[in-house]
C-alpha positions in Angstrom: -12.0 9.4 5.6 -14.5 7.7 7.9 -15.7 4.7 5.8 -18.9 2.3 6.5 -18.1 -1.2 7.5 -18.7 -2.4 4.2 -17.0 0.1 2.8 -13.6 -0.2 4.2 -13.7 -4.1 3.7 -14.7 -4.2 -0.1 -11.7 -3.3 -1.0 -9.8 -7.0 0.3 -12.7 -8.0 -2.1 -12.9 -5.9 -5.2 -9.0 -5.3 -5.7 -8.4 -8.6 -6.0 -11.2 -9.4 -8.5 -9.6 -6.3 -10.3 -6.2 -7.5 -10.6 -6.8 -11.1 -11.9 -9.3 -9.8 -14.3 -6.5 -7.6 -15.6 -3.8 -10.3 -15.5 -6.2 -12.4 -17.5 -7.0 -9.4 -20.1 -3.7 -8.2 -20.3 -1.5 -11.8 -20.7 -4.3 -12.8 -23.3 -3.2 -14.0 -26.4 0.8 -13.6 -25.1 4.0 -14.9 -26.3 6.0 -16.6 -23.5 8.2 -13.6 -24.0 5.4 -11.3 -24.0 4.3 -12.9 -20.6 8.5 -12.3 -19.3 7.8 -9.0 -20.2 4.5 -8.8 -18.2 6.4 -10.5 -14.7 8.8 -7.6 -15.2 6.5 -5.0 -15.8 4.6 -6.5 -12.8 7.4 -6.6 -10.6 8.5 -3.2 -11.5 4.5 -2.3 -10.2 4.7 -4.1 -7.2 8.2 -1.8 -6.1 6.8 1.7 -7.5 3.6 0.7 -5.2 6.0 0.5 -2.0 7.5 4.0 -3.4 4.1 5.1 -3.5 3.4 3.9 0.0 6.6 5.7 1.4 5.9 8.9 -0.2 1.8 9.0 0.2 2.4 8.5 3.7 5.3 10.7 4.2 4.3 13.5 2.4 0.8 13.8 1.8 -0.9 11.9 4.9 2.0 13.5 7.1 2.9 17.2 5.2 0.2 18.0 3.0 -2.8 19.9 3.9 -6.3 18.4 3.9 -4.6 14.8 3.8 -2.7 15.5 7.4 -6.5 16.0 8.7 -7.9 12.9 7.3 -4.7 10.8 8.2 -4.8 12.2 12.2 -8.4 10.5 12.3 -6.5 7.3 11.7 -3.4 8.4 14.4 -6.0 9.1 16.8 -8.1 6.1 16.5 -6.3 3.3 14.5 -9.2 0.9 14.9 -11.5 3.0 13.0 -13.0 1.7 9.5 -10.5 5.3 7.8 -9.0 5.2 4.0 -10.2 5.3 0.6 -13.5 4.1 -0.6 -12.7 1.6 -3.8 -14.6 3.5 -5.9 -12.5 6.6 -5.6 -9.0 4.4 -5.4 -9.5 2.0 -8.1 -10.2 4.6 -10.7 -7.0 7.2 -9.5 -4.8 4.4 -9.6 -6.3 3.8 -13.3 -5.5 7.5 -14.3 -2.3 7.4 -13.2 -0.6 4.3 -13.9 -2.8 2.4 -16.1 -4.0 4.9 -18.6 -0.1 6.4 -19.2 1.7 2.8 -19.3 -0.8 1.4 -21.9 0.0 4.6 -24.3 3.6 4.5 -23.5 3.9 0.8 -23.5 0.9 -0.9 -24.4 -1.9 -3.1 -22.9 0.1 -5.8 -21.9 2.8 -4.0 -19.9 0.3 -1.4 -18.8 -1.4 -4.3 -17.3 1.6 -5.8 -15.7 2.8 -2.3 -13.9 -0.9 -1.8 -13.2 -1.0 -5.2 -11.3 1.4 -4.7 -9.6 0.9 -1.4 -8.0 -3.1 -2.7 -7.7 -1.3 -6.0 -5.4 0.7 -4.0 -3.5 -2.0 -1.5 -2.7 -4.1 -4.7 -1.7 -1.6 -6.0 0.1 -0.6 -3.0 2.2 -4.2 -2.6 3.1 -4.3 -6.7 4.2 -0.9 -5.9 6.3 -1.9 -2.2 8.2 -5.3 -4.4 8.8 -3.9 -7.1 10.5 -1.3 -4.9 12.2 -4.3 -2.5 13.9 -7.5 -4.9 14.2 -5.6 -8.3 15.3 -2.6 -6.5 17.3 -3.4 -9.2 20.3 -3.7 -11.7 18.5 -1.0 -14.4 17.7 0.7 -13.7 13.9 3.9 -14.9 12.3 6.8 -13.6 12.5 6.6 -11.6 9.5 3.4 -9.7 10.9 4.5 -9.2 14.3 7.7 -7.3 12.5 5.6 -4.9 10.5 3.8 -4.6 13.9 6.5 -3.7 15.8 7.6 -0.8 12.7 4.2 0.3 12.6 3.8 1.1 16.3 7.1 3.0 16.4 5.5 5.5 13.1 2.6 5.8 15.9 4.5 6.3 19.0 7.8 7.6 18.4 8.2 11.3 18.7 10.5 11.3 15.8 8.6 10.8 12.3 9.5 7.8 10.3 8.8 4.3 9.5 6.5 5.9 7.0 6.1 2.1 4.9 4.1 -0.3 6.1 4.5 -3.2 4.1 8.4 -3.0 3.7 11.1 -0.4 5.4 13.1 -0.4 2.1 12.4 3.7 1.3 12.8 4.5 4.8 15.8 3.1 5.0 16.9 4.9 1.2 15.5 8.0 2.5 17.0 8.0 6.5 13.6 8.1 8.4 14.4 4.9 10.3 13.0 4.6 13.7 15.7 2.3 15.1 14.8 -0.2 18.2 17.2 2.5 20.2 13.7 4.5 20.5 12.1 1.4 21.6 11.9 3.3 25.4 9.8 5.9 23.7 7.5 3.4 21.6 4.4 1.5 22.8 3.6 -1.8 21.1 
């Protein structure tokens, strides 16, 4: 959806204020192999987030009814302040990996796999940002990569490239866009 300037950009603000008040909570009061635990349970986050990524995008922003809509604005004009307001993301991502981790696992782990899905959602919003809104400008080499993938989702007639922030699932799942379509794609 069509967000406000200040709207779009809170989340680079909240989310991280979220997720180091939740490290803190959550690693309170730790053993050192309690906080082990937690770097697994947050690096276990941080890869379910890019599965998220890969199979929000693919499926629901690309097959599934009143997402494809909302997702087209973005297609159509990638500059545009378009995605979730904060205060209807933060509290989905709560009900649906926070709230079941912490009964199944406890406040601790639930933290950890809660961090990390809350980075990587962060993160991928930091990366598809920079991608769209600083496209001419100079980047490293890691940016201009994701760039390059990104552009080929946009342009390619063939669907694919549906992550942003990594091409692992795309490549588990076969919707590579290779550079053999580069004749097709505009970056």
């Amino acid at each position: 959806m069509r967000l406000s300037r200040f709207s779009y950009y809170s989340d680079f603000v909240l989310y991280p204020m979220a997720f180091v008040g939740l490290a803190g909570a959550s690693l309170m009061g730790t053993s050192w192999t309690g906080r082990a635990e937690w770097l697994c349970a947050l690096s276990a986050g941080a890869l379910l987030w890019t599965l998220m990524e890969y199979l929000l995008h693919r499926i629901a922003f690309h097959a599934f009814g009143c997402f494809v809509p909302m997702h087209s604005l973005h297609h159509g004009s990638p500059l545009a302040f378009i995605g979730t307001p904060t205060w209807l993301s933060m509290p989905v991502l709560a009900g649906i990996i926070w709230v079941p981790a912490w009964r199944c696992f406890g406040f601790s782990i639930a933290g950890g796999v809660t961090v990390g899905v809350m980075f990587g959602y962060w993160w991928y919003g930091v990366v598809h940002h920079v991608i769209h809104h600083h496209a001419h400008e100079r980047s490293s080499a890691y940016f201009s990569d994701l760039r390059t993938w990104h552009m080929r989702h946009h342009y390619s007639p063939k669907g694919g490239n549906f992550g942003v922030t990594t091409g692992l699932w795309d490549y588990v799942f076969g919707t590579v866009i290779g550079a053999r379509h580069r004749s097709m794609v505009s970056t």
